[in-house]
C-alpha positions as CSV (number, residue, x, y, z in Angstrom):
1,X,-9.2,-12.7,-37.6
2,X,-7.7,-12.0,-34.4
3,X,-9.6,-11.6,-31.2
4,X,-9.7,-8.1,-30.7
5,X,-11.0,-7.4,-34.3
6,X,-14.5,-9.8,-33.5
7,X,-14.5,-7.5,-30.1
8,X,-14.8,-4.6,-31.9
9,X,-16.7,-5.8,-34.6
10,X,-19.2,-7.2,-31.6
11,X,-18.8,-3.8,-29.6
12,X,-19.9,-1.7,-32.7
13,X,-22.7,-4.3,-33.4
14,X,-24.3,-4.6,-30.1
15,X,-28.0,-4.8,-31.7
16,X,-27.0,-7.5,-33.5
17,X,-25.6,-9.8,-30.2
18,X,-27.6,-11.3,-27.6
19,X,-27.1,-9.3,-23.8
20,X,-25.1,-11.8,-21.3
21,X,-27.3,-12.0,-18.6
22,X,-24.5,-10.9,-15.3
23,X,-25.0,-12.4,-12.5
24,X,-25.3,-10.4,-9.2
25,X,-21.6,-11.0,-6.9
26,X,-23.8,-9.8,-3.6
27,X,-24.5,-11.0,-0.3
28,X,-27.7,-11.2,1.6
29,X,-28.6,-8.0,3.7
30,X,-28.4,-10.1,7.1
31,X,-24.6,-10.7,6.4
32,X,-23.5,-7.5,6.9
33,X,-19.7,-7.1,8.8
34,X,-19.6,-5.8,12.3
35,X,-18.6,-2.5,12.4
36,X,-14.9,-1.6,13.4
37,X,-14.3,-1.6,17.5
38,X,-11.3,0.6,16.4
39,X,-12.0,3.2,14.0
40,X,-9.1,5.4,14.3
41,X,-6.0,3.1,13.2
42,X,-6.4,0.9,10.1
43,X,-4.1,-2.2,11.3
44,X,-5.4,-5.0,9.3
45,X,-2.5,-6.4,7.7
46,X,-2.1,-9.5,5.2
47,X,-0.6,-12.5,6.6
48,X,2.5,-12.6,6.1
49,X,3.2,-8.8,6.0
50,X,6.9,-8.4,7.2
51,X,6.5,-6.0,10.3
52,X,9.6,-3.9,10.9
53,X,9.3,-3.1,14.6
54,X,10.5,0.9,15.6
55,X,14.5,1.2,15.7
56,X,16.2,2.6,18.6
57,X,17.0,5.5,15.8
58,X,13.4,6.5,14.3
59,X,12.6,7.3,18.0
60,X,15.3,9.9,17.9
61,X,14.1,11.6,15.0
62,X,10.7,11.3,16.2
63,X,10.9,14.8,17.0
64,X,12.3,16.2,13.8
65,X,10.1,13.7,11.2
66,X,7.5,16.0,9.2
67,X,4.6,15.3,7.3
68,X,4.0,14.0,3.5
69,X,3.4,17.0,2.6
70,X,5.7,18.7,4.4
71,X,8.7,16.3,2.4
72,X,11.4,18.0,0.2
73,X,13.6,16.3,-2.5
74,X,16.5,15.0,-1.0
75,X,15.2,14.2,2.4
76,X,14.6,10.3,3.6
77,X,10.8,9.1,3.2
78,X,11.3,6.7,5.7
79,X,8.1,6.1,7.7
80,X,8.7,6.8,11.7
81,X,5.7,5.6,13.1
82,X,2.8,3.5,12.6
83,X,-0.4,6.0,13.2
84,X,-2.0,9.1,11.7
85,X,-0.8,11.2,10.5
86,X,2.2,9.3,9.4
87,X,5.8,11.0,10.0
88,X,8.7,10.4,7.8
89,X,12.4,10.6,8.7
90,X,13.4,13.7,6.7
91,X,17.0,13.5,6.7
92,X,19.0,15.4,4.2
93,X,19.7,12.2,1.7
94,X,20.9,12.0,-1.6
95,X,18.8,9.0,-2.7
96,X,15.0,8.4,-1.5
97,X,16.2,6.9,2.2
98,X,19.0,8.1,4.5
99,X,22.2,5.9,4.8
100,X,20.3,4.2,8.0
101,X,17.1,3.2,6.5
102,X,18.6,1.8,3.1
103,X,20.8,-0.5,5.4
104,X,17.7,-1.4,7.0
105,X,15.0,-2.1,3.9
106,X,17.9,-4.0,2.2
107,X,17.9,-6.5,5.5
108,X,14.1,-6.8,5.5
109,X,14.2,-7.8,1.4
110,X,17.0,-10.4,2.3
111,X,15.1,-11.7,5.1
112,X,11.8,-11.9,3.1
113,X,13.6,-13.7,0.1
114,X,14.8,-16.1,2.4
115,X,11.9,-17.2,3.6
116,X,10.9,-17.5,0.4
């Protein structure tokens, strides 16, 4: 019998199988986090997280990025800026990033791998 055949036969069956007590993953009420000193920008990253700092060229389009929503097929997904609500490029592309950002994203992965 494999495994998942005594599962089901045990998940059919329950009457017949002792209840696993499940212990309780909580913390005490005292321990509690502090609340958030800055509640409008969610900038808790993972060490390690590769930061790619703003290009000379994503300020330029600063002024013509749009929305998610606001996206097309065929225009660049490239997120502009770092805040809500977050802008993307939006430059007529025939992939998912303009020529600009693909150059860039493949330098971050070959940076990350060598650090590897």
């Amino acid at each position: 019998m494999s495994p998942n055949v005594i599962a089901g036969i045990a998940f059919r069956n329950r009457a017949l199988f002792s209840s696993k007590p499940r212990a309780r993953n909580c913390r005490p009420h005292e321990s509690k986090r502090a609340p958030r000193k800055d509640k409008t920008a969610m900038r808790d990253r993972k060490p390690g997280t590769i930061i790619i700092p703003p290009h000379k060229y994503d300020l330029e389009r600063l002024p013509f990025a749009k929305r998610l929503l606001e996206l097309r097929p065929g225009e660049c997904i490239w997120p502009i800026n770092d805040g809500s609500p977050f802008l993307f490029c939006a430059v007529k592309t025939a992939g998912k990033y303009c020529q600009h950002h693909q150059s860039r994203a493949v330098a971050v992965h070959r940076i990350a791998k060598r650090e590897k």
